[in-house]
C-alpha positions in Angstrom: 0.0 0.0 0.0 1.3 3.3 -1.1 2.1 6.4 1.6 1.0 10.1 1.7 3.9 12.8 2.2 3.9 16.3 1.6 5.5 18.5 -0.7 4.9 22.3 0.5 4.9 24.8 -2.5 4.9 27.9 -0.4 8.3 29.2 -1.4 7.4 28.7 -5.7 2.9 29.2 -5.6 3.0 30.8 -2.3 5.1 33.6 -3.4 3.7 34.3 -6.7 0.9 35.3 -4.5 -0.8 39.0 -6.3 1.0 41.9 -3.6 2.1 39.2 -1.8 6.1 38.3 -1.2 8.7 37.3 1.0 12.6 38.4 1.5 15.1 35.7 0.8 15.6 35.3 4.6 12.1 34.9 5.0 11.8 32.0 2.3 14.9 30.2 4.6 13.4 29.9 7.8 9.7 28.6 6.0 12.0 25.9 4.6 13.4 25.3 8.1 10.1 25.4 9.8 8.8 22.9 6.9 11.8 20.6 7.7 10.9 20.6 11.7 7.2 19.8 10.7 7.7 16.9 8.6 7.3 18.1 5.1 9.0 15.9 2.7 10.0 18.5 0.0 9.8 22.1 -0.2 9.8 23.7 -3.9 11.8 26.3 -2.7 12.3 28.4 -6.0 12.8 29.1 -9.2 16.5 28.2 -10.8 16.1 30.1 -13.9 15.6 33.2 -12.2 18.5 35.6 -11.3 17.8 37.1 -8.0 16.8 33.7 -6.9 20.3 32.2 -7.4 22.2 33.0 -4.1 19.4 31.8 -2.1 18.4 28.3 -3.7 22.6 28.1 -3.6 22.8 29.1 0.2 19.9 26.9 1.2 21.6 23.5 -0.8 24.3 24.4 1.3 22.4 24.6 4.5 21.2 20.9 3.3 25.0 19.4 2.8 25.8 21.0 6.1 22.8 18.5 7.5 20.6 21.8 8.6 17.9 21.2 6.0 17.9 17.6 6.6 15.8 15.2 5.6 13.6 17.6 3.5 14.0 17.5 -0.4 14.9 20.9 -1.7 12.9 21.2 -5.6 13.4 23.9 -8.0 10.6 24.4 -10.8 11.0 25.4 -14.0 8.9 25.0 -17.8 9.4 22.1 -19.2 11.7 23.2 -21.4 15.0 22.6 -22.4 16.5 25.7 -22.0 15.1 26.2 -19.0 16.9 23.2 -17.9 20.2 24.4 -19.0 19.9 27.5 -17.6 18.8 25.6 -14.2 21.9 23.7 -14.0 24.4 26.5 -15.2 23.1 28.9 -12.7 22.4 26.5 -9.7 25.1 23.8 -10.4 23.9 21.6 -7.2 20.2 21.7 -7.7 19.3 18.1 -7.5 15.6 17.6 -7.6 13.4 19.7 -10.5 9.9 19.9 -11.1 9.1 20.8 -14.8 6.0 22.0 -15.8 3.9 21.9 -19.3 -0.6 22.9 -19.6 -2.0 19.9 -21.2 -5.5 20.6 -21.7 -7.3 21.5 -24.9 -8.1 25.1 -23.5 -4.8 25.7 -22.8 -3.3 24.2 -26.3 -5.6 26.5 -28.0 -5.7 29.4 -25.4 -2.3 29.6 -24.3 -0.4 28.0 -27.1 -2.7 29.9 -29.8 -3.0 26.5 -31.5 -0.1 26.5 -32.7 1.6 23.2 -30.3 -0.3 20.3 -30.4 -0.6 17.1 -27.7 2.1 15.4 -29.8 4.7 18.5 -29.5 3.5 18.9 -25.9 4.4 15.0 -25.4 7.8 15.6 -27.2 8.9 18.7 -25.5 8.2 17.1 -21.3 10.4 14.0 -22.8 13.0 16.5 -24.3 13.5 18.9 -20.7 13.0 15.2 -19.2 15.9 13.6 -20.5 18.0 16.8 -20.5 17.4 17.0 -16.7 18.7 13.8 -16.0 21.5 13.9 -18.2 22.8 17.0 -16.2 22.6 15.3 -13.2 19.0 16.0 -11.3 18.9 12.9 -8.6 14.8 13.5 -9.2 12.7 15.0 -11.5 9.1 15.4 -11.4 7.1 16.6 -14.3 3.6 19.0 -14.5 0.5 18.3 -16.3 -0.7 22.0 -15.8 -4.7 22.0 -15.9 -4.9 18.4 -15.9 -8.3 18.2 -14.3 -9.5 19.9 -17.5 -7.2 17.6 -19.8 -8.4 14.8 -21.6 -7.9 11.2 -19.4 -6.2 9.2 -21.7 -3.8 11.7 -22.6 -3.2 12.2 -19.4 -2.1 8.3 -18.8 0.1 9.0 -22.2 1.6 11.8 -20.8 2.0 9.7 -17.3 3.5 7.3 -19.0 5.9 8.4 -21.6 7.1 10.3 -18.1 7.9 7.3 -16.2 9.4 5.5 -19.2 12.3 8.8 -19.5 12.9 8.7 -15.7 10.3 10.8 -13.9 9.8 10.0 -10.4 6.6 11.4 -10.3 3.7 12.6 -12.3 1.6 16.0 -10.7 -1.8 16.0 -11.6 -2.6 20.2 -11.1 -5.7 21.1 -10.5 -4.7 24.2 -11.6 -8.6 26.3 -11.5 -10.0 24.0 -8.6 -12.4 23.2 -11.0 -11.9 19.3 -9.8 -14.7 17.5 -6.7 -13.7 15.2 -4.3 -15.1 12.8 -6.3 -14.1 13.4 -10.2 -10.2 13.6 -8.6 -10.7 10.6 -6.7 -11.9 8.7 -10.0 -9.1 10.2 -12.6 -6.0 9.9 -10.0 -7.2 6.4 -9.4 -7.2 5.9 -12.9 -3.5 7.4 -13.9 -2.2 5.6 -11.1 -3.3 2.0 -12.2 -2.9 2.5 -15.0 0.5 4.7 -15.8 2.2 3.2 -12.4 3.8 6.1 -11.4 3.6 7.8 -8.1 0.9 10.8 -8.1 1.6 14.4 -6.6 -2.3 16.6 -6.4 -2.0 19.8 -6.2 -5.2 21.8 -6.2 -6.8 25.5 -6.2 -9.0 26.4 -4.2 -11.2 28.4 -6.6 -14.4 26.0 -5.4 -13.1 26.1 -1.7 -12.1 22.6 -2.4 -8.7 22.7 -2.2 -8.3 20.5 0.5 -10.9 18.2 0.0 -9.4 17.4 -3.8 -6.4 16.9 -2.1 -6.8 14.6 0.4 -9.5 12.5 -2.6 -6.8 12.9 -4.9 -4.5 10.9 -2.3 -6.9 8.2 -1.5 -6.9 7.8 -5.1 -3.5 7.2 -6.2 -2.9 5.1 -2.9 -6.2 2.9 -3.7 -4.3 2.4 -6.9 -1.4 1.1 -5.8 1.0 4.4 -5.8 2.2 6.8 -3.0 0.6 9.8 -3.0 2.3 13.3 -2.4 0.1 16.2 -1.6 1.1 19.9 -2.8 -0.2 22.2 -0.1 0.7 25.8 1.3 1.4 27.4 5.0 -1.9 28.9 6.0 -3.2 28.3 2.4 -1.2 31.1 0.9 -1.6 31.1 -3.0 -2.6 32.8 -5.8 -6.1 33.5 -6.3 -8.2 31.8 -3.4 -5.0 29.8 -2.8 -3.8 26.2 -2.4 -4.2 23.5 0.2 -3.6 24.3 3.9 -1.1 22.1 5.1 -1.9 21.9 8.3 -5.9 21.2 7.4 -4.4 18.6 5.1 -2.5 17.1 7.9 -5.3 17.2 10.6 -7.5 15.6 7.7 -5.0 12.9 7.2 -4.4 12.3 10.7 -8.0 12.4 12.0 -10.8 12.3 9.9 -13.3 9.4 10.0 -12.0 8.0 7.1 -8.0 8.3 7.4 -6.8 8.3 11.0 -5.4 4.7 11.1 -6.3 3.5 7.2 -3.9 5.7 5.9 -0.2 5.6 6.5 1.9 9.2 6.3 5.6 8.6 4.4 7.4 10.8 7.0 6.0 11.9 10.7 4.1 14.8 11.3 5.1 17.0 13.9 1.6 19.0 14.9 3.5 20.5 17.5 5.2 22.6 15.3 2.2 23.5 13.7 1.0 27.2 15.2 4.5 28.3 15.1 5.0 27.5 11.7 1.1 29.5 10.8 2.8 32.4 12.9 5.1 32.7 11.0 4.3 32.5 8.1 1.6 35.4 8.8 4.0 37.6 10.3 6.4 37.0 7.0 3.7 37.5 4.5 1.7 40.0 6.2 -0.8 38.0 6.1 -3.7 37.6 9.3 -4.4 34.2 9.8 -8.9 33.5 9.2 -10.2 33.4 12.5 -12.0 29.9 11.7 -8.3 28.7 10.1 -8.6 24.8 11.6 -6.1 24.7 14.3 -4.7 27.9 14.2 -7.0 30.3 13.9 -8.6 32.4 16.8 -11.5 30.5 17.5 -10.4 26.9 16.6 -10.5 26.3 19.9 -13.1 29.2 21.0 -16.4 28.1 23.0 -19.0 30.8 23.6 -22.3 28.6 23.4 -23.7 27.8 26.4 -23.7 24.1 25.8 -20.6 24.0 24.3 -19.0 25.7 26.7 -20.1 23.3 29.4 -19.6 20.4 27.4 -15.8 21.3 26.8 -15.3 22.2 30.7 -16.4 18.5 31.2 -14.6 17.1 28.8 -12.7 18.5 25.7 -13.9 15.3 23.7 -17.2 16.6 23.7 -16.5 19.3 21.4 -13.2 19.2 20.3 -11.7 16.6 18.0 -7.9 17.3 18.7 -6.4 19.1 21.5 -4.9 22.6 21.3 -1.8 21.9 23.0 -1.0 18.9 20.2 -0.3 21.9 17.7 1.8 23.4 19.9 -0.7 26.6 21.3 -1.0 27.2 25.1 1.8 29.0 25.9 1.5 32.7 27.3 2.0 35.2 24.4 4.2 37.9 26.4 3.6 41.6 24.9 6.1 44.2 26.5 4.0 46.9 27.7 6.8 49.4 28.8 10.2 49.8 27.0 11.4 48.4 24.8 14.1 48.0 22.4 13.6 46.5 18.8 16.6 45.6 16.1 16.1 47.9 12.7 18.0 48.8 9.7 19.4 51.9 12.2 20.1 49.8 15.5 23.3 50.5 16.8 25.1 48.1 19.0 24.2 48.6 22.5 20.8 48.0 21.9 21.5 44.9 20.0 23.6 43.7 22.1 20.6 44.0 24.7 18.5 42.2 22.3 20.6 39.1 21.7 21.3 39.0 25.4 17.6 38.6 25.9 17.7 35.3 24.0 21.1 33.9 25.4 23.3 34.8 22.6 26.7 35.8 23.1 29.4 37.1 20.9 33.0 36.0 21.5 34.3 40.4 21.2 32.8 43.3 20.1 34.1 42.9 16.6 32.1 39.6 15.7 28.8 41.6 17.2 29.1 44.8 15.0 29.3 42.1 12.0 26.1 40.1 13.2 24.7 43.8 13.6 26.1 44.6 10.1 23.9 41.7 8.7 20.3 42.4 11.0 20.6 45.9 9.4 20.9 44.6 5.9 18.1 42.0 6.4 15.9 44.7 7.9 16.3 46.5 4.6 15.3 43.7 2.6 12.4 42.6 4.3 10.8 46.0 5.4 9.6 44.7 8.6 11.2 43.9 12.3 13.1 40.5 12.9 11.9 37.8 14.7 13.4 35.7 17.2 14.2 32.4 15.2 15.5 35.1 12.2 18.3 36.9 14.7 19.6 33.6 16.0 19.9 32.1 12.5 21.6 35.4 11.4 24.0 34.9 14.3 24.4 30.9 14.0 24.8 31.2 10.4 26.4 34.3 9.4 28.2 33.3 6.1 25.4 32.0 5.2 22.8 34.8 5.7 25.3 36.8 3.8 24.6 34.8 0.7 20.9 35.5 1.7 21.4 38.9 1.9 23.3 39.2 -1.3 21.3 40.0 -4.7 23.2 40.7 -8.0 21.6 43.3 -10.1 22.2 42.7 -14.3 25.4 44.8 -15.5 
């Protein structure tokens, strides 16, 4: 029987989020907090784009130096083979690629103006395909874009003539949410018995199905015999009416009726990790989480009906399915009331000092402190916002690296 694992895109869909965006910092601790949470691949970027380069370079590094460990770090690019040249020339140690090519009629004639059809489409995901591999990507995964509008049987074609070049995986994007939980269910089932190739889902949630798809989409390509891999965002972050909460597709996974027990998960779930993770990615973003967000938002775990309220006080099983301390709320949210002394792109060195003294951080002389300062400022200035906690103490843990971060390379 086939698993379920989790391939966050919040770092490639998340980001191409309309107003939305994230500093290169930003986009390192999401793939550290994705790591501690059990995510088995973040598509962390895109190779083929310049200011991306020092960050997908710093964060493979992070990886060989066993920080970003086990997580899978994937780049995506078109399924082209220029785009996989240029991948590989300007990110010599990316190792796992997602290419991606539309496949549906509507696309063909509405995208492509007519002027591919499913034949050249066919030869030109085998063409980036093969070139991939013969530079050297470990893992390559390749994109049926709008597949839940693209014929079935081309789809198995395209499934297949994947797996027979060396894909590892086929995704199946829902990429309108124009999918149910039922018509996914049926056509993953389908390409999975009948391609035999592992099935990625990764749905919109245009319908408010995101989710739902998601976790059908799953059930389908396990039922048929392959492991499953679900695409899903932090808070549900994505463009339009964005992707598949990870969290809600972990909690559906985990505990639903039909799931909790039937189901087996290809790398362990820390929930505990969960609201931190949400936090953070709201504070990054800019981005409130819903107050009805499952497990994270304000009233998750809210009672205010009379009933409820005294059915909870007897026993939290009445009325809640999974406790709030599992995600890892209940501790006291301190807010400093009097003074108070915050890190900018102006801080000068006493102050910081204070700061990282707060959080046990010491510097071995004054000089190593005014270079860790040196960096805060400049990550202040890229991001626009203050610096959290877990940000300072990877700038001070990892200060060659952050540099990297830090460091963008305009065209001459």
């Amino acid at each position: 029987m086939g698993k379920i694992y989790f391939i966050d895109v919040t770092n490639r869909d998340g980001v191409q989020t309309a107003r939305l965006s994230l500093s290169k910092l930003q986009k390192t601790m999401i793939n550290i907090f994705l790591n501690e949470f059990g995510v088995y691949q973040s598509e962390f970027g895109f190779p083929t784009t310049r200011h991306e380069t020092n960050y997908l370079r710093a964060n493979l590094e992070l990886a060989r130096m066993g920080v970003l460990q086990p997580i899978r770090l994937s780049g995506w690019i078109r399924a082209t083979v220029e785009d996989v040249e240029t991948a590989f020339e300007m990110v010599p140690e990316i190792e796992y690629l997602n290419i991606s090519i539309s496949t549906s009629e509507q696309m063909i004639q509405g995208k492509f103006g007519g002027r591919k059809s499913r034949v050249d489409i066919l030869e030109q995901m085998v063409d980036a395909l093969v070139a991939a591999r013969k530079l050297g990507a470990k893992a390559v995964g390749v994109n049926a874009e709008d597949a839940s509008r693209t014929n079935i049987d081309f789809l198995i074609e395209f499934a297949r003539a994947a797996k027979e070049n060396g894909a590892v995986r086929f995704r199946y994007c829902d990429t309108l949410g124009y999918d149910d939980p039922f018509t996914i269910y049926d056509s993953i089932r389908k390409i999975a018995e009948s391609a035999a190739i592992p099935v990625e889902i990764h749905c919109h949630g245009d319908l408010g199905m995101a989710v739902a798809t998601s976790i059908s989409g799953a059930k389908g390509a396990v039922d048929g015999g392959q492991d499953a891999f679900i695409n899903t965002t932090i808070n549900g972050i994505g463009e339009r009416a964005g992707n598949a909460d990870l969290l809600s597709c972990a909690l559906a996974l985990i505990k639903s009726k039909g799931f909790s027990g039937k189901y087996e998960l290809g790398r362990t779930v820390l929930l505990n990790k969960a609201y931190k993770l949400a936090k953070y990615a709201s504070f990054a973003f800019g981005v409130p989480i819903p107050i009805n967000q499952p497990g994270v938002g304000d009233n998750a775990f809210a009672h205010a009906s009379g009933i409820h309220a005294d059915g909870v006080l007897k026993d939290p099983d009445n009325y809640e399915l999974y406790n709030y301390e599992e995600l890892g709320r209940g501790e006291p949210e301190l807010v400093e009331t009097g003074r108070m002394i915050c890190s900018g792109e102006y801080s000068g060195i006493s102050g910081f000092s204070h700061i990282m003294g707060k959080m046990e951080v010491s510097f071995a002389n004054a000089s190593e402190a005014r270079k860790i300062l040196e960096l805060v400022r400049y990550a202040n200035v890229e991001a626009q916002t203050p610096l959290v906690e877990d940000e300072l103490i990877f700038i001070a843990k990892y200060p060659d690296i952050t540099k990297k971060l830090l460091t963008l390379m305009p065209l001459e």
